[in-house]
ROSEDO-765522 format. One record per residue (C-alpha): x, y, z; residue in three letters. Coordinates in steps of 0.2 Angstrom, whole numbers, padded with zeros to 4 digits, always signed. Layout:
BEGIN
XYZALA
...
END
This chain:
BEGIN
+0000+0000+0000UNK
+0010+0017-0005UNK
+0005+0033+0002UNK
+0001+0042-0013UNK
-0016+0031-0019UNK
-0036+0031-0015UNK
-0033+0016-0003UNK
-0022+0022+0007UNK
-0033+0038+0010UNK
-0047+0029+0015UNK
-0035+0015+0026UNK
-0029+0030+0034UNK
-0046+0039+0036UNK
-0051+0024+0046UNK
-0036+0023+0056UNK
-0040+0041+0063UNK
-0055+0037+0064UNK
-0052+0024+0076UNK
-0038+0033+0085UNK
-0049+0046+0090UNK
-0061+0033+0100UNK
-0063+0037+0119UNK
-0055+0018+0124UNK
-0041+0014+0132UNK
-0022+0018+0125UNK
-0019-0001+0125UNK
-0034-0004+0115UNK
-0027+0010+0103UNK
-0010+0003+0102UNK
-0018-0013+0097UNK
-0029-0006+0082UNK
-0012+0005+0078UNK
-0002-0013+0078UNK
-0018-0020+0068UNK
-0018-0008+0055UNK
+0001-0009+0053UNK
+0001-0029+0051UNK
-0012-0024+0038UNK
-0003-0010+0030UNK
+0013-0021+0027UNK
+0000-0036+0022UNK
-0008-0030+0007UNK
+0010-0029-0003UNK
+0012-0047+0002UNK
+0006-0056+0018UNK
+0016-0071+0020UNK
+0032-0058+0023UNK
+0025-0051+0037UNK
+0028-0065+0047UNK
+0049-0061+0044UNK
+0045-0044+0054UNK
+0036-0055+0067UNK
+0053-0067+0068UNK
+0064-0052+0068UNK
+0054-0046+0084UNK
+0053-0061+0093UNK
+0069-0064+0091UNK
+0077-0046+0094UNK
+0063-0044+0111UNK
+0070-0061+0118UNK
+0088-0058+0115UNK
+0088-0041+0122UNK
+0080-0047+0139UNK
+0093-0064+0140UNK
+0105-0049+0135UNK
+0102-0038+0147UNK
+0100-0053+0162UNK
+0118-0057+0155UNK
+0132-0060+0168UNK
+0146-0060+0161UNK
+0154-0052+0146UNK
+0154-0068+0135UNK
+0135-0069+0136UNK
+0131-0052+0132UNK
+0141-0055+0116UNK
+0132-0069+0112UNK
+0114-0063+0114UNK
+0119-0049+0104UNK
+0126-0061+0090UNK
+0110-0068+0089UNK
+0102-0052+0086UNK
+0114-0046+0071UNK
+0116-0065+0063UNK
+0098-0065+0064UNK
+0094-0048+0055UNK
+0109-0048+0044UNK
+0106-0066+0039UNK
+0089-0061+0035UNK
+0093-0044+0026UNK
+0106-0055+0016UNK
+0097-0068+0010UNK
+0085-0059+0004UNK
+0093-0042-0002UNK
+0111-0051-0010UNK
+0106-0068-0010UNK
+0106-0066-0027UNK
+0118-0054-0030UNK
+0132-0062-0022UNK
+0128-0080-0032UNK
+0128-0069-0049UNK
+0147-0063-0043UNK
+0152-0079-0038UNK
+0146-0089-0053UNK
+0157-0074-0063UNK
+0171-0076-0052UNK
+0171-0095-0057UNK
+0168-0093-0073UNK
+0182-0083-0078UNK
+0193-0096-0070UNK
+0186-0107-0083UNK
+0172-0118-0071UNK
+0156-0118-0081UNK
+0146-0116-0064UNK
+0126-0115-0067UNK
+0119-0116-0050UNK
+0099-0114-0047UNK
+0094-0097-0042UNK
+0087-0089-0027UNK
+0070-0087-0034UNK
+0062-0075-0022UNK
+0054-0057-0021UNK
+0064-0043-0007UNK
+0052-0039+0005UNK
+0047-0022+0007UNK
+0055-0011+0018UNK
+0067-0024+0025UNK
+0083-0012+0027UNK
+0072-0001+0037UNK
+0063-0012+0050UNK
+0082-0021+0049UNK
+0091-0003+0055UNK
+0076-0001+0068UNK
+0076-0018+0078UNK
+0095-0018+0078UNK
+0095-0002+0088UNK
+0086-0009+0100UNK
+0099-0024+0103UNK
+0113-0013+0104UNK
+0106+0001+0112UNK
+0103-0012+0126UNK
+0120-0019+0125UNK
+0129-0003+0127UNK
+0117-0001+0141UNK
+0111+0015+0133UNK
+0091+0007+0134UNK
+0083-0005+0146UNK
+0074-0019+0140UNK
+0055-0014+0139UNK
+0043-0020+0149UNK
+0028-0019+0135UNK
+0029-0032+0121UNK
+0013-0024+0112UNK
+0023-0007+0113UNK
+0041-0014+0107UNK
+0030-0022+0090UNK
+0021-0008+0089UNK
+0038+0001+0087UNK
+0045-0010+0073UNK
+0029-0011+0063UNK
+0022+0008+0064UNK
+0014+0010+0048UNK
+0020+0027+0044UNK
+0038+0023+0041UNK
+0038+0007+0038UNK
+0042+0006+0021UNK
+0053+0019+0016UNK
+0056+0026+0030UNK
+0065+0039+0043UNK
+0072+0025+0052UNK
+0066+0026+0069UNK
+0077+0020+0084UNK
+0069+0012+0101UNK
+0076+0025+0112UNK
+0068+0040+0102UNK
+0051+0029+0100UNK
+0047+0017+0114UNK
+0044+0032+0126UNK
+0031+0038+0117UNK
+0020+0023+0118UNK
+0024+0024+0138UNK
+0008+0038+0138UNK
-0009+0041+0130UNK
-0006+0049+0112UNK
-0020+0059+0102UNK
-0015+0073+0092UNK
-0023+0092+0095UNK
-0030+0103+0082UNK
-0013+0111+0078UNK
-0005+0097+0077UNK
-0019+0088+0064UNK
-0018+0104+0054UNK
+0000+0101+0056UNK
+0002+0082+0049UNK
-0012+0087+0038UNK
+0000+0101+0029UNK
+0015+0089+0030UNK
+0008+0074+0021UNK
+0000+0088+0007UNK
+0016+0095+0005UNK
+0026+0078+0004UNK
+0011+0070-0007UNK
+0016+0085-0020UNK
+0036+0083-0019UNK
+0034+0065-0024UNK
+0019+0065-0037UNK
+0018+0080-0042UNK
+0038+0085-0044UNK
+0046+0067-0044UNK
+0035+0059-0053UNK
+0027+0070-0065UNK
+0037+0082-0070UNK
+0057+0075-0067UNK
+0054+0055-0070UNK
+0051+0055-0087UNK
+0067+0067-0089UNK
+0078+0055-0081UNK
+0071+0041-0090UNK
+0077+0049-0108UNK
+0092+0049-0102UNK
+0097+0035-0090UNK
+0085+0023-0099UNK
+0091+0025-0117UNK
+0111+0019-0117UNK
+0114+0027-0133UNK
+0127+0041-0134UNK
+0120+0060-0133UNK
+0124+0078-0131UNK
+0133+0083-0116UNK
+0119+0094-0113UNK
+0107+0079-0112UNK
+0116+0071-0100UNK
+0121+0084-0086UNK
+0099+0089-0087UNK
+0096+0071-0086UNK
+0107+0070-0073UNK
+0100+0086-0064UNK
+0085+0081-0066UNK
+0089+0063-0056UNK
+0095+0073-0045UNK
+0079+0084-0041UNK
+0071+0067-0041UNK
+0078+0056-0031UNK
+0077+0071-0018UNK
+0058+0074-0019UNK
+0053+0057-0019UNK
+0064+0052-0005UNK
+0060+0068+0004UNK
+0043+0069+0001UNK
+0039+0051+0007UNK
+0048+0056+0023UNK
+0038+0070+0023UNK
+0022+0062+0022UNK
+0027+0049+0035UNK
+0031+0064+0047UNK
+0015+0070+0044UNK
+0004+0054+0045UNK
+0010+0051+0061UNK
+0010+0065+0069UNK
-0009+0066+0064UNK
-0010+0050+0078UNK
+0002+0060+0090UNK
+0019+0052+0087UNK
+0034+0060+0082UNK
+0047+0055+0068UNK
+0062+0062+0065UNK
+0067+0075+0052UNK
+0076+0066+0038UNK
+0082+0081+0026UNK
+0088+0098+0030UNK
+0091+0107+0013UNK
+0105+0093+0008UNK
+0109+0104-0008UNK
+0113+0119+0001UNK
+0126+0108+0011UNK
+0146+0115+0012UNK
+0155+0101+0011UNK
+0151+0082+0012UNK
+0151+0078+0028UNK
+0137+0095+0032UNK
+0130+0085+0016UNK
+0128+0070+0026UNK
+0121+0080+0042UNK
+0107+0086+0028UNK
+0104+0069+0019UNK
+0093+0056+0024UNK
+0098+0061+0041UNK
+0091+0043+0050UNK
+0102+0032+0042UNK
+0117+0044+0039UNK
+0118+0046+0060UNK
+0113+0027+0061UNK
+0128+0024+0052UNK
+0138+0034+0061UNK
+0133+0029+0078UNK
+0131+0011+0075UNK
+0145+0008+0061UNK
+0157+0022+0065UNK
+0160+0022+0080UNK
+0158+0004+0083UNK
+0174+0005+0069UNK
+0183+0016+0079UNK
+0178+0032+0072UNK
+0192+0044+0073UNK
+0200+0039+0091UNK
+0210+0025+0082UNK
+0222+0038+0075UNK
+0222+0046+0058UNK
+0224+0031+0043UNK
+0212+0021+0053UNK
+0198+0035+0053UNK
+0199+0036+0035UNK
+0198+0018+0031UNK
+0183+0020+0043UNK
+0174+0032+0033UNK
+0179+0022+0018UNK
+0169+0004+0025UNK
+0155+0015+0034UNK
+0152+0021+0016UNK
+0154+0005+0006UNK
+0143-0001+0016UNK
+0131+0013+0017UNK
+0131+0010-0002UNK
+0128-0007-0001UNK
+0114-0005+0010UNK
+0103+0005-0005UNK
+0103-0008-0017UNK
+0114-0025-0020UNK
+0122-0018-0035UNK
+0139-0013-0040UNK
+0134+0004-0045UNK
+0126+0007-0028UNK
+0143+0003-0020UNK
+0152+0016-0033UNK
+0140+0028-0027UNK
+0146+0023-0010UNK
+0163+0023-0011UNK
+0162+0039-0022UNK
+0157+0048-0007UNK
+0168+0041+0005UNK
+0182+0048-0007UNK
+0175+0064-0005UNK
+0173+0063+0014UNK
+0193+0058+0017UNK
+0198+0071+0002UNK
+0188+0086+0011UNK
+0195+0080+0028UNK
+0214+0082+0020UNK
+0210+0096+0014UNK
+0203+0103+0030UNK
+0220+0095+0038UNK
+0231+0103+0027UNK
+0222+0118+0024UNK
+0205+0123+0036UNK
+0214+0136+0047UNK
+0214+0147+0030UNK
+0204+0162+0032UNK
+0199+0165+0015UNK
+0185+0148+0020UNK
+0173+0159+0030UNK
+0172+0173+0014UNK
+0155+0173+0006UNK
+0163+0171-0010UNK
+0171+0155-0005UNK
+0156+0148+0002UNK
+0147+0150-0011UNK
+0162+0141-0021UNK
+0163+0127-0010UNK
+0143+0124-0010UNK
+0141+0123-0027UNK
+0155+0112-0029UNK
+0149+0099-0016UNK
+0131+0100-0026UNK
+0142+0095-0043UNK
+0150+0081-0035UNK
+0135+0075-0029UNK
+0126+0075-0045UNK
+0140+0063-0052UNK
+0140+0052-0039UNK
+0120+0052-0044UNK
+0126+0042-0059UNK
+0133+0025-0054UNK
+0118+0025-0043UNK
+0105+0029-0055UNK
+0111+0017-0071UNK
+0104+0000-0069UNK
+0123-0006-0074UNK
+0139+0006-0079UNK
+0136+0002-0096UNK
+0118+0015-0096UNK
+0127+0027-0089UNK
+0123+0044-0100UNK
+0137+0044-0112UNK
+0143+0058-0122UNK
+0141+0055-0141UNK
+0159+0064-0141UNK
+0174+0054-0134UNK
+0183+0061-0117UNK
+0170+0076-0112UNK
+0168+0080-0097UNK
+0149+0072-0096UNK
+0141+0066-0079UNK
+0148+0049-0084UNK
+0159+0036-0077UNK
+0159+0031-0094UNK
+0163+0047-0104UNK
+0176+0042-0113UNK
+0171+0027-0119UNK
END
């Protein structure tokens, strides 16, 4: 069920509806749960018993977790989380795409390897719910969370229907409190939610889909040489896109659930206007960017394991934050495109930040708009379904948005 068709707006009419009853919060957390298990459903119900496994599992081994005496068992508990929700998320997400790069490994090493494939469908939203369930595990190993006492509430949490599919990624720590007390949204907040999921609604029909799709589809969809001005406006245009979609998805999740009193966080803050890549990556998709940061990072190291160390951290935290959008090479150039950029600009800040000609007007204006043009190449890789349809310029060696520009 996607937010922008006529069942959704009478799925979610009923759900307010219901919301507003004068019965108990526990009974409105159960119709909210209800609701979600449906929402989730009607793309395909068998899957939604691998969000019921995920919960089980992550509830149990965060309580034998916490209950833990000793180091050894804490580990282990916690091992059962992540092999669990990796395992999972790589069956089904790379499953395939790690047999298609094995059989070519072999192949070129002259083994006429034909195995049969993994012959099934990714279920939505499964990097999301993935994310959300693991912060709950590590968040109670690092003893930053307590196990919660409410099973309803903890299930409620990894299956709210507002951001299940797509998104923000919600952690326990920022959620679970919320369902602790009664939750009904006032008139400004309605008129609030209300706003938002207009405004988001527009962004991704309207914009991403009406107007800048097709654009983008000339271009990346064709594989024949062009223009170099076709390819930097298709390119722009992806750009525009991807943006609007993503953020007017997020947008519309804000506002659905604040319309049943919950609060999500903000996702994007003007990522374009960013200076830099990492005040990029403080402005884009802003749940899984500090996810990864807090969970992948710093459990790396981050920057207290001395200098070469933090920037093969920044390289893995990217790969894999590349990884994590799609199993495709292109989305793990995209990836490592940007962790480039993120140890280049922290050289450069090394060598170079104390300058004061940086905090001129002229400058920052420089140094936006070349964070937006590297940007909008790394777009490339992650938009082509495979390097060979990347937009490439009908004359040989031009400086085209192309990883294949002079081919």
């Amino acid at each position: 069920m996607l937010f922008n068709s006529l069942t959704f707006l009478v799925f979610f009419a009923v759900v307010l509806a219901l919301h507003g009853l004068h019965i108990s919060w526990r009974a409105r957390k159960f119709n909210l749960l209800v609701a979600s298990c449906i929402f989730y459903a009607a793309w395909n119900p068998p899957y939604l018993l691998l969000i019921w496994f995920s919960t089980v599992v992550d509830w149990y081994a965060a309580r034998f977790l916490h209950r833990a005496t000793t180091l050894l068992g804490r580990r282990f508990w916690l091992c059962v989380s992540l092999s669990t929700n990796l395992g999972l998320l790589a069956f089904f997400k790379y499953g395939n795409f790690l047999l298609d790069n094995f059989i070519s490994i072999v192949q070129h090493l002259g083994i006429n390897y034909q195995p049969v494939r993994i012959d099934v469908l990714l279920p939505v939203g499964i990097s999301f719910y993935t994310f959300q369930t693991l912060s709950y595990t590590i968040d109670v190993y690092r003893r930053r969370l307590e196990p919660w006492n409410s099973f309803l509430d903890f299930t409620l949490f990894v299956t709210f229907f507002p951001q299940l599919v797509a998104g923000p990624i919600v952690r326990a720590i920022d959620f679970l409190w919320q369902c602790a007390t009664p939750r009904r949204a006032n008139l400004d907040q309605l008129g609030w939610g209300l706003s938002l999921m207009c405004v988001g609604l527009f962004e991704k029909v309207v914009i991403a889909d009406g107007m800048l799709a097709q654009v983008t589809e000339k271009v990346y969809d064709v594989g024949a040489p062009m223009g170099v001005a076709d390819a930097w406006i298709g390119t722009l245009a992806f750009s525009s896109q991807i943006f609007c979609d993503f953020a007017g998805y997020s947008t519309t999740a804000i506002g659905v659930a604040m319309c049943l009193g919950f609060a999500l966080p903000d996702n994007f803050h003007f990522p374009y206007a960013a200076i830099g890549f990492s005040d990029f990556w403080q402005r884009w998709h802003i749940s899984l960017s500090s996810w990864l940061r807090d969970y992948l990072y710093f459990s790396l190291g981050g920057n207290r394991a001395g200098h070469v160390r933090t920037l093969q951290n920044l390289i893995i935290t990217m790969f894999l934050g590349g990884l994590w959008h799609g199993a495709a090479w292109t989305f793990v150039v995209w990836g490592l495109l940007h962790g480039v950029y993120l140890v280049a600009e922290r050289l450069i800040r090394l060598r170079f930040g104390g300058a004061a000609i940086w905090s001129t007007t002229p400058a920052r204006v420089f140094l936006a708009l070349l964070t937006f043009l590297l940007v909008c190449l790394a777009w490339v890789p992650f938009r082509a379904a495979t390097f060979a349809r990347a937009p490439k310029s009908s004359r040989p060696c031009l400086a085209t948005p192309a990883l294949t520009a002079c081919s």
